[in-house]
Backbone as a ProteinNet text record, in pm:
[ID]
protein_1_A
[PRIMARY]
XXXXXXXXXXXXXXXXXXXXXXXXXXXXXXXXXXXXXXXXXXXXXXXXXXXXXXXXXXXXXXXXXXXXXXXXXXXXXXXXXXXXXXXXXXXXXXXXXXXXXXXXXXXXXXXXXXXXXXXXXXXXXXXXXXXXXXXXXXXXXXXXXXXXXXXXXXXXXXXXXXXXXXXXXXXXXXXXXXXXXXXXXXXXXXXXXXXXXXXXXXXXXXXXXXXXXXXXXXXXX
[TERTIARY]
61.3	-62.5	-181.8	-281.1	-395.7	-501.5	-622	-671	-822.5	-916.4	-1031.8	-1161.6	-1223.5	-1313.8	-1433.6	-1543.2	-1599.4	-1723.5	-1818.1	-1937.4	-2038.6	-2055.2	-2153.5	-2110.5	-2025.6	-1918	-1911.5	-1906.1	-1923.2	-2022.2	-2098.5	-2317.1	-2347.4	-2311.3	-2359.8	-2253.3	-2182.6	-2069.4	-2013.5	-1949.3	-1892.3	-1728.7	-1670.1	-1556.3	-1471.4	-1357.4	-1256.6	-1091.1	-1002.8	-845.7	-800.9	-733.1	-642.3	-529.7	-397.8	-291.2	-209.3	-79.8	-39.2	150.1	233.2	381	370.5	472.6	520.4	649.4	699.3	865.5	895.6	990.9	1102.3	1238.4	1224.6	1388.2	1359.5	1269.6	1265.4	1322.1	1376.7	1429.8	1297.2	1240.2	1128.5	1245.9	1261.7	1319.7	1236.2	1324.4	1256.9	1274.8	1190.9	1258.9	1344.4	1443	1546.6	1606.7	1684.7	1775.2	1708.7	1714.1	1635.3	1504.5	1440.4	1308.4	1229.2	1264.1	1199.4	1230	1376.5	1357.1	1230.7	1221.7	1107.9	986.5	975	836.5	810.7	956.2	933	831.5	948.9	927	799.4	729.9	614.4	518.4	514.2	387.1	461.6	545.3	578.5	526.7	525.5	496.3	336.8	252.4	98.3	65	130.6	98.1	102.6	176.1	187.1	111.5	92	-26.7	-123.9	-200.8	-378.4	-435.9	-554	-567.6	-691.4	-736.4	-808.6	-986.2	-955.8	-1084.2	-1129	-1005.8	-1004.6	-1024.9	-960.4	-970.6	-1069.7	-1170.9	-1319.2	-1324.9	-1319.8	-1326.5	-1206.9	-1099.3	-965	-1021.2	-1018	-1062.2	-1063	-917.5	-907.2	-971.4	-944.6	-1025	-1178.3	-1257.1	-1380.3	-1424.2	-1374.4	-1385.6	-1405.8	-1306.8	-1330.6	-1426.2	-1452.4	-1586.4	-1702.8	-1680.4	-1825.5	-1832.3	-1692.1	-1712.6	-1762.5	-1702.2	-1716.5	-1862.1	-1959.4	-2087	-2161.2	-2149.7	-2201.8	-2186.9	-2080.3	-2077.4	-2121.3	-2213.2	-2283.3	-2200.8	-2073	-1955.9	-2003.5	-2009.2	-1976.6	-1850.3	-1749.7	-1672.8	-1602.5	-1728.8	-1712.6	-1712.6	-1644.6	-1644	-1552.3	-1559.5	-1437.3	-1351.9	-1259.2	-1199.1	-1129.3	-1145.5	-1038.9	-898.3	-838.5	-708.9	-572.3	-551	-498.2	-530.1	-661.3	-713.3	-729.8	-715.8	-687	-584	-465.5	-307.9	-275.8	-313.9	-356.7	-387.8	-513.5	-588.9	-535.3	-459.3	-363.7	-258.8	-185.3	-67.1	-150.2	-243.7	-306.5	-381.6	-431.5	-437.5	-344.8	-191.2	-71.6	-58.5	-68.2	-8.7	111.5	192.7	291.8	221.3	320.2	257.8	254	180.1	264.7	402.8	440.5	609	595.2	560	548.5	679.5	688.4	821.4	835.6	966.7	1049.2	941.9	875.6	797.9	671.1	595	483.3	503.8	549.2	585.5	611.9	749.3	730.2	590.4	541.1	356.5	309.6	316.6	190.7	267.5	387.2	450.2	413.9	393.4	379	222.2	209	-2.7	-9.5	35.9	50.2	56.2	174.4	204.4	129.5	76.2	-4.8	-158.3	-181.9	-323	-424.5	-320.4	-384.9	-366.2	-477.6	-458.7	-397.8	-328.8	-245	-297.5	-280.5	-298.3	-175.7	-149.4	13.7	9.6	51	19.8	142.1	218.6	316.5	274.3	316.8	273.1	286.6	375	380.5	282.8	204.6	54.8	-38.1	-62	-174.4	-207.6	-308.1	-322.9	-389.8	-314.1	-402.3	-439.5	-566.6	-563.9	-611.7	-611.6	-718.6	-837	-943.6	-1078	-1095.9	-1165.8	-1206.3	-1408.3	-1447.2	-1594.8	-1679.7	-1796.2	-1861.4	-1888.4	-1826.4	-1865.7	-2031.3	-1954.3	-2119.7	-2125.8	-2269.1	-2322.7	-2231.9	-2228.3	-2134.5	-2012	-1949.2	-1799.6	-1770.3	-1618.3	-1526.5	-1376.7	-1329.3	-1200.7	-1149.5	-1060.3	-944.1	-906.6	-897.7	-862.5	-695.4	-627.1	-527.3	-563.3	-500.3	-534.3	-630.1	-702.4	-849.4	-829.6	-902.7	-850.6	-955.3	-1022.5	-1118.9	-1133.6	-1179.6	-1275.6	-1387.7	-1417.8	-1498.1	-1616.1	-1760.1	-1810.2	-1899.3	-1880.1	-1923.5	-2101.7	-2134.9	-2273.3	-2272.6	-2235	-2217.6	-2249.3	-2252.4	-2218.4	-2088.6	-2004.1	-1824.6	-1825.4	-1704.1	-1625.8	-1462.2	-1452.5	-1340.5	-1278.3	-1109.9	-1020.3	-1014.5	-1031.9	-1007.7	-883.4	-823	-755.3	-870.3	-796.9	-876.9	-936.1	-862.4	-887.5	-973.2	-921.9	-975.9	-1015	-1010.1	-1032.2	-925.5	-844.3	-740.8	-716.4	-814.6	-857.9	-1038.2	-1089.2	-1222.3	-1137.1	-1198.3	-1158.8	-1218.1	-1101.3	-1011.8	-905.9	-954.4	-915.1	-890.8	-898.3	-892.1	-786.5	-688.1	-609.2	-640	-647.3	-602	-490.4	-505.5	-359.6	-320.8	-383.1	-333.9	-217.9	-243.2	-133.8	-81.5	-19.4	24.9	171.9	226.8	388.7	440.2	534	612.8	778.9	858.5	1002.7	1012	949.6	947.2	890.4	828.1	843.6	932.2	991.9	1075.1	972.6	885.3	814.1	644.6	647.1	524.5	436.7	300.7	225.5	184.5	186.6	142.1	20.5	-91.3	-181.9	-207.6	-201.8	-266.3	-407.4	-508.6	-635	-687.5	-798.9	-880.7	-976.6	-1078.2	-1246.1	-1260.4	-1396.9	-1467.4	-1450.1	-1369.9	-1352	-1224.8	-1127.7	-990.3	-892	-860.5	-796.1	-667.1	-672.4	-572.7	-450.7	-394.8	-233.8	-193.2	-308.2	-297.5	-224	-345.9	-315.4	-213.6	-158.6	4.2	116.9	77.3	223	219.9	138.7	99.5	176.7	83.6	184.8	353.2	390.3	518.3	615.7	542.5	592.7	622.8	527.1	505.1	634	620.1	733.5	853.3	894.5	1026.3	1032.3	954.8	925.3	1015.6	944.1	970.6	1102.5	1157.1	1267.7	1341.4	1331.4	1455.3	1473.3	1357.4	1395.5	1407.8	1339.1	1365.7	1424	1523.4	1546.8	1417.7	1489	1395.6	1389.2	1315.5	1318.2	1167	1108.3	966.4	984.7	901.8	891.2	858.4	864.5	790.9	670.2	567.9	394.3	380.2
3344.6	3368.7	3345.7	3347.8	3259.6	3430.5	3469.4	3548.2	3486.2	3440.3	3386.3	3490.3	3508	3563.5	3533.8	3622.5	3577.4	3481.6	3483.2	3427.7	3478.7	3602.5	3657.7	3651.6	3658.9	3657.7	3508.3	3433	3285.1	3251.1	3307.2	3211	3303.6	3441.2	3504.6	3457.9	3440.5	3396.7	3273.9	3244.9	3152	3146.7	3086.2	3087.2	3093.3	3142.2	3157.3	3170.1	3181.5	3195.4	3293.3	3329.9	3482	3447.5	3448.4	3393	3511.8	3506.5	3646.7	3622.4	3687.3	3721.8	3814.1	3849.5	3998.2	3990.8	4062.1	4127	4226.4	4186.6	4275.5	4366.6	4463	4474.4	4519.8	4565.2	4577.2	4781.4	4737.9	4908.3	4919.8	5026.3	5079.1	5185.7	5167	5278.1	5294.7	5435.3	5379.3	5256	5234.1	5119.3	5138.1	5064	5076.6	4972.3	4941.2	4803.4	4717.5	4594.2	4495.4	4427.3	4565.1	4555	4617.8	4737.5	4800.7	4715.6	4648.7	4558.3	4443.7	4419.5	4294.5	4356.7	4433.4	4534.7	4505.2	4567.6	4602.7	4443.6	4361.1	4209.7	4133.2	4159.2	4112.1	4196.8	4342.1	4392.2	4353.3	4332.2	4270.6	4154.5	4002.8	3877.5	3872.8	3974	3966.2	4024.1	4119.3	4156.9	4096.5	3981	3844.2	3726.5	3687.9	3621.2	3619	3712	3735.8	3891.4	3863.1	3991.4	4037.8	4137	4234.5	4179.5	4087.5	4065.1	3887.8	3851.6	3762.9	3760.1	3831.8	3838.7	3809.1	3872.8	3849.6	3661.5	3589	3413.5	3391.7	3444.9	3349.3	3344.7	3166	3181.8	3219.5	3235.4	3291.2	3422.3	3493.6	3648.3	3620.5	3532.1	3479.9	3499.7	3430.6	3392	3528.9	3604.2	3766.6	3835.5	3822.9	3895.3	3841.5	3710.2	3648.7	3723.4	3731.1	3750.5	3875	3976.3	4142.6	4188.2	4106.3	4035.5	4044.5	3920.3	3865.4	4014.3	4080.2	4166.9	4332.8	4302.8	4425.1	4548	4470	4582.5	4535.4	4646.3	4563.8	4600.4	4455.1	4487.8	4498.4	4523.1	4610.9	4767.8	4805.2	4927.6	4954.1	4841.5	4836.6	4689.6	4688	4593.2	4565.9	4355	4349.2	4353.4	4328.2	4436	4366.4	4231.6	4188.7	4226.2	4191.6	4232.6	4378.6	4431.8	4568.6	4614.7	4554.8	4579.6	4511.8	4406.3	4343.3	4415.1	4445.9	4513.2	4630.5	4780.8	4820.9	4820	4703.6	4659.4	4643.8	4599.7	4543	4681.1	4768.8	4898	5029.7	4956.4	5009.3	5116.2	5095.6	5174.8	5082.6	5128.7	5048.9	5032.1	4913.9	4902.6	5033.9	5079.7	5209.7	5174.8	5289.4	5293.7	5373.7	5273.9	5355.7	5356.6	5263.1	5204.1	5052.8	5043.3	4881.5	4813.2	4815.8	4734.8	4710.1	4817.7	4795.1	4752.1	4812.2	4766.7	4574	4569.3	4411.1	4348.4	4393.5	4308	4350.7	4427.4	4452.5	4307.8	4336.2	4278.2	4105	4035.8	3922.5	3943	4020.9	4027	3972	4041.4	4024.5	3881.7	3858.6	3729.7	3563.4	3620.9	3490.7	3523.4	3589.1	3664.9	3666.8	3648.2	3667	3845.2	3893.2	4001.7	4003.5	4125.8	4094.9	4249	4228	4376.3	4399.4	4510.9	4513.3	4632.8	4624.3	4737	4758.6	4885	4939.5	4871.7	4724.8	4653.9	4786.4	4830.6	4938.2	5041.4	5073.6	5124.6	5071.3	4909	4878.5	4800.1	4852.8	4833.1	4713	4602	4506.8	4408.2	4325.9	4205.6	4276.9	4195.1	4233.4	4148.5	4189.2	4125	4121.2	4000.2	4007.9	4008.5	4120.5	4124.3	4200.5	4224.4	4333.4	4451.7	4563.9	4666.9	4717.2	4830.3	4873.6	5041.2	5028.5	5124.4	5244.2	5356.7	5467.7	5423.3	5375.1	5299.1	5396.1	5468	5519.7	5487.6	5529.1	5417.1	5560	5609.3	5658.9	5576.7	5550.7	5475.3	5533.4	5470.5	5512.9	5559.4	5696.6	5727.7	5857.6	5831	5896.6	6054.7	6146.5	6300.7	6312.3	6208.7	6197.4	6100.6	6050.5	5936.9	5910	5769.7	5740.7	5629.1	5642.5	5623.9	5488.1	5368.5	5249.5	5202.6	5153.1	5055	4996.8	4932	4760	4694.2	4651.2	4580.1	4497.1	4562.7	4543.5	4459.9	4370.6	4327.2	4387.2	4416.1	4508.8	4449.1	4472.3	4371.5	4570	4503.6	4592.6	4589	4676.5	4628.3	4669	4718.4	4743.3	4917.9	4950.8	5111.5	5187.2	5083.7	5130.9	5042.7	5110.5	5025.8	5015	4926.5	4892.2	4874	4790.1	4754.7	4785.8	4766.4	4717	4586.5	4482.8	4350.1	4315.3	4256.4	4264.3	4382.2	4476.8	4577.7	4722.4	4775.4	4894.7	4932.7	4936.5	4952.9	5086.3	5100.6	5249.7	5302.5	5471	5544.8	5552	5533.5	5544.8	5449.8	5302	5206.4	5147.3	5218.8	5224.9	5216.5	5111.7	5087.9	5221.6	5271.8	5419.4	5377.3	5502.3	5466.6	5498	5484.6	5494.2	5389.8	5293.2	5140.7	5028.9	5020.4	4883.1	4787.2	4738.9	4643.4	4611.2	4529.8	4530.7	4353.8	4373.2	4264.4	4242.5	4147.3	4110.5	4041.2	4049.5	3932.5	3860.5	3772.1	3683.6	3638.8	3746.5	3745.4	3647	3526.7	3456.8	3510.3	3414.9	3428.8	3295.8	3311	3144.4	3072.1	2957	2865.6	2863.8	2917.7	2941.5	2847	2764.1	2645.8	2727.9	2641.7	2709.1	2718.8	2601.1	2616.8	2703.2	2767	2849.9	3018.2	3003.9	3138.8	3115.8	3028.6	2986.7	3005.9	2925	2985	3131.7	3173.9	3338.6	3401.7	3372.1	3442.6	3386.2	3293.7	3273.6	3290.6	3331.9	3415.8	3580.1	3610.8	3754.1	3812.5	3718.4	3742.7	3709.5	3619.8	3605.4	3746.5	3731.6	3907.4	4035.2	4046.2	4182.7	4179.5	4025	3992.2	4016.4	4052.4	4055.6	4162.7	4259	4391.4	4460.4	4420.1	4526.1	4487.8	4346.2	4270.5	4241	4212.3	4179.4	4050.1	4005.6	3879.4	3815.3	3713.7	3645.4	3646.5	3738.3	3686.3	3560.2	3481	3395.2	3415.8	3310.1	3304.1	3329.2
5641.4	5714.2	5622.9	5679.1	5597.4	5661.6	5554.5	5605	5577.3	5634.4	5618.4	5628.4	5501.8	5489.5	5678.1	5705.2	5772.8	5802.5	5843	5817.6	5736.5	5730.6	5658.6	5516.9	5468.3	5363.6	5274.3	5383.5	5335	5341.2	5382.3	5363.4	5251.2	5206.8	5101.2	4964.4	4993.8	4868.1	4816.8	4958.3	4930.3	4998.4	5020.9	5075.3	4964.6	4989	4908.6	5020.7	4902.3	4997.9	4993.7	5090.6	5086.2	5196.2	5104.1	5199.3	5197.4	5263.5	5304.1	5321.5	5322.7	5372	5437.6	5544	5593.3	5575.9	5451.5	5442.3	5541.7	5607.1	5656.3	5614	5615.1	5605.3	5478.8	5349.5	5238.3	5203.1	5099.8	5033.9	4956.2	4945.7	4801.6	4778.6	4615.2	4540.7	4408	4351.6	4216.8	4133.5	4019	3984.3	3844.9	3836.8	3732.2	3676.7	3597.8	3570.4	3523.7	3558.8	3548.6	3551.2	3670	3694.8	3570.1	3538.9	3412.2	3290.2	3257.9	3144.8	3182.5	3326.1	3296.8	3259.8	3299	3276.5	3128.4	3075.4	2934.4	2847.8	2909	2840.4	2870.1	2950.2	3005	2954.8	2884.2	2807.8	2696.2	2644.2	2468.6	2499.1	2581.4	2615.1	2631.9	2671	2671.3	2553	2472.4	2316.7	2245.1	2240.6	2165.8	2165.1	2311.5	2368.4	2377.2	2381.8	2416.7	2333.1	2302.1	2231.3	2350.7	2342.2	2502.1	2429	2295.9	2328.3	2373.5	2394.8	2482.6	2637.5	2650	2833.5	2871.3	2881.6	2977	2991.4	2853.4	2925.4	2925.1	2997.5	3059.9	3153	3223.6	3326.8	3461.5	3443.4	3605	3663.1	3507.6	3515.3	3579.2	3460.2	3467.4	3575.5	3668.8	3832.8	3887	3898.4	3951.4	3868.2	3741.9	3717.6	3812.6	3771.4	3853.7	3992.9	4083	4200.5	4228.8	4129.9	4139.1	4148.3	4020.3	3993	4143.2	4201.6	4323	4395.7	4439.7	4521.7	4467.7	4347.3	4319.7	4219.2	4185.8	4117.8	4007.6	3897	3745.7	3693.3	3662.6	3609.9	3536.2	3399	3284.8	3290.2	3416.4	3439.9	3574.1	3627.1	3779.4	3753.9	3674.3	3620.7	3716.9	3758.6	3846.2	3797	3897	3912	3815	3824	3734.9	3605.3	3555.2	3408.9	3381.8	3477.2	3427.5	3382.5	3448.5	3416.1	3225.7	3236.7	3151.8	3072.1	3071.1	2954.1	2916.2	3045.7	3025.6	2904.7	2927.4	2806.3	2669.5	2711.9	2533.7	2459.9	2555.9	2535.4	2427.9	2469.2	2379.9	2533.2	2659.1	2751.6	2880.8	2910.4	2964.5	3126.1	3165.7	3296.4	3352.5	3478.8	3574.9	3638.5	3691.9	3739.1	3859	3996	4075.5	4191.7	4183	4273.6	4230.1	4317.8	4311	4309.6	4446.6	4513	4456.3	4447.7	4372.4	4240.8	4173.5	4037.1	4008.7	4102.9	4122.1	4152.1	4218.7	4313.9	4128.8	4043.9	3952.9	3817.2	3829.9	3764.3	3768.1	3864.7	3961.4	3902.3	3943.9	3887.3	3770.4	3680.7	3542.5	3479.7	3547	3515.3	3551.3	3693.3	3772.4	3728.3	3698.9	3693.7	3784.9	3920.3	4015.6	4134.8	4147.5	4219.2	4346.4	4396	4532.4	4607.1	4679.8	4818.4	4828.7	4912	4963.8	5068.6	5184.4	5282	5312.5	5403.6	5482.9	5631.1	5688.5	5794.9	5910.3	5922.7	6036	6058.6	5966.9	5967.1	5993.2	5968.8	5973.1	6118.1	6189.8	6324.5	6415.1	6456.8	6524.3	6430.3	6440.5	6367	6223.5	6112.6	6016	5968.7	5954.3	5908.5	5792.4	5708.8	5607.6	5605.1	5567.1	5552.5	5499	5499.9	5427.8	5504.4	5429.1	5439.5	5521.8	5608.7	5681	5591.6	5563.3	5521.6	5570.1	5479.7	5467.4	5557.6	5546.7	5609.2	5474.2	5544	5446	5399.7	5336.2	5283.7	5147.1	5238.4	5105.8	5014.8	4880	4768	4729.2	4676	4640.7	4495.6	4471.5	4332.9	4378	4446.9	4491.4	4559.8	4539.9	4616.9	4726.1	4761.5	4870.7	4892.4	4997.1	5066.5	4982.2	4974.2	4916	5025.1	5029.6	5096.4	5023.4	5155.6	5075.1	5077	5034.6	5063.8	5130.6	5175.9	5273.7	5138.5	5033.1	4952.8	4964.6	4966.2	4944	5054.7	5032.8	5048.1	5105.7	5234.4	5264.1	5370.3	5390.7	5445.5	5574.4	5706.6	5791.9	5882.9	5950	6036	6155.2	6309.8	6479.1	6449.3	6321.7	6335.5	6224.9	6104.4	5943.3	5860.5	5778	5619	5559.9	5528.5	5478.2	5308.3	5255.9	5120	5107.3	4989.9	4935.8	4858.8	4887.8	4843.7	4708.5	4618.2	4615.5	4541.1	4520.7	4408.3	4421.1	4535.6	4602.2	4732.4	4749.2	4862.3	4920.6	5097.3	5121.1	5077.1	5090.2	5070.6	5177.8	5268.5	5427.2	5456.6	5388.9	5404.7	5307.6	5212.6	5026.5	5113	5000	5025.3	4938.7	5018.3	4970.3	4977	4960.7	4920.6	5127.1	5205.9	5368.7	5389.1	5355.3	5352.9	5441.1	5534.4	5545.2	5607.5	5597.7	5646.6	5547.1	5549.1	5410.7	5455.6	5435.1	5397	5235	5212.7	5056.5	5112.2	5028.5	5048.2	4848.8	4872.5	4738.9	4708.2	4666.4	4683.5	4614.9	4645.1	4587.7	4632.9	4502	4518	4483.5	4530.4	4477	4396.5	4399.1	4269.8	4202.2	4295.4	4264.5	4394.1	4284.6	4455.7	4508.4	4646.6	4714.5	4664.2	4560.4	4533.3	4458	4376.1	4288.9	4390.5	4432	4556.5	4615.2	4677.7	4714	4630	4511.6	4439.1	4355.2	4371.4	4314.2	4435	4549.2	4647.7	4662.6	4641.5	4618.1	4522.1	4407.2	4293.1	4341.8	4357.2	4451.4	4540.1	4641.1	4752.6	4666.4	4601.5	4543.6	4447.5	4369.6	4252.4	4410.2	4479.5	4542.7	4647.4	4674.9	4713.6	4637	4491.2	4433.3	4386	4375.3	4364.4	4472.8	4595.5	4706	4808.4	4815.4	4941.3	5045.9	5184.2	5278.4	5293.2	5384.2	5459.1	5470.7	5488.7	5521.4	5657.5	5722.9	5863.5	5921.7	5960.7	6019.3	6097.2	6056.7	6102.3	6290.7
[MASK]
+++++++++++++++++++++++++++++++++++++++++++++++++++++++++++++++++++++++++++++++++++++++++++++++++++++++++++++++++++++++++++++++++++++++++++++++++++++++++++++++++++++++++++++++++++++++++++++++++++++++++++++++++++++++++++++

């Protein structure tokens, strides 16, 4: 599935891609075995590779500062979400360990350095929108012990009922993949200046990543 920013979104920004899977049929457990050795090997593989005072000009990062920028975030202080994980490891702190599932999607982050969403599809209601935020619009954050109340600045992916994400870096807790999970959307977030194949095979890294730790199936479009 393809999720297209709207009009207001694209005359103030710019267009960008956001492509999508819906797994079926998926287990969330903890994660164990193989998944935690990749964990392990992928913060030893960025400790070797990049030092945290590199990051800011890799460019793919680049791109999401710029975008975070444009949409009023600074994020030298709201790090997007890949480079945070990132910066995380180079920090001397291990990825988080939240489940199969997520863990795989952060894991997949890591590696593509591209950011992903991920919802419990059975929660999320009707079509979803990509657009800006209306003044005090609210949105539980995952992580968060309250609601947090937006600007219309943001950038936020809705479904017919809520707020689903703040784009790209904020998911609800309302629709957080849990170990009660069997049905899930991934999205593969772009911003401006990030071609589409990139966002394709990120998301196809992605879905294979969480196929193999949590089973499940690609629905068809």
């Amino acid at each position: 599935m393809q999720l297209d920013p709207d009009r207001a979104v694209v005359e103030k920004i710019g267009n960008f891609h956001v492509l999508g899977s819906r797994l079926v049929g998926v287990e969330v457990s903890k994660s164990r075995g193989e998944l935690l050795s990749g964990l392990e090997a992928k913060e030893g593989e960025v400790r070797s590779s990049v030092t945290i005072e590199e990051l800011k000009d890799l460019p793919l990062f680049r791109k999401y500062r710029d975008f975070f920028w444009s949409t009023g975030v600074d994020p030298t202080k709201t790090r997007p979400a890949a480079e945070a994980l990132t910066r995380r490891i180079l920090r001397g702190r291990p990825l988080p360990r939240i489940n199969s599932f997520v863990d795989a999607l952060n894991l997949a982050s890591v590696d593509t350095r591209i950011p992903f969403a991920a919802f419990d599809s059975d929660l999320v209601k009707g079509r979803l929108d990509l657009r800006f935020a209306r003044v005090d619009e609210e949105i539980h954050p995952i992580g968060h012990d309250r609601p947090v109340l937006l600007s219309g600045k943001e950038i936020v992916i809705s479904d017919s009922k809520k707020l689903v994400a703040v784009y790209p870096h904020r998911d609800s807790d309302e629709t957080k993949i849990t170990d009660k999970t069997t049905n899930a959307l991934v999205l593969s977030c772009g911003v401006p200046g990030i071609d589409l194949s990139i966002i394709r095979t990120a998301l196809d890294k992605c879905t294979s990543m969480v196929q193999k730790f949590c089973g499940g199936n690609v629905a068809p479009e």
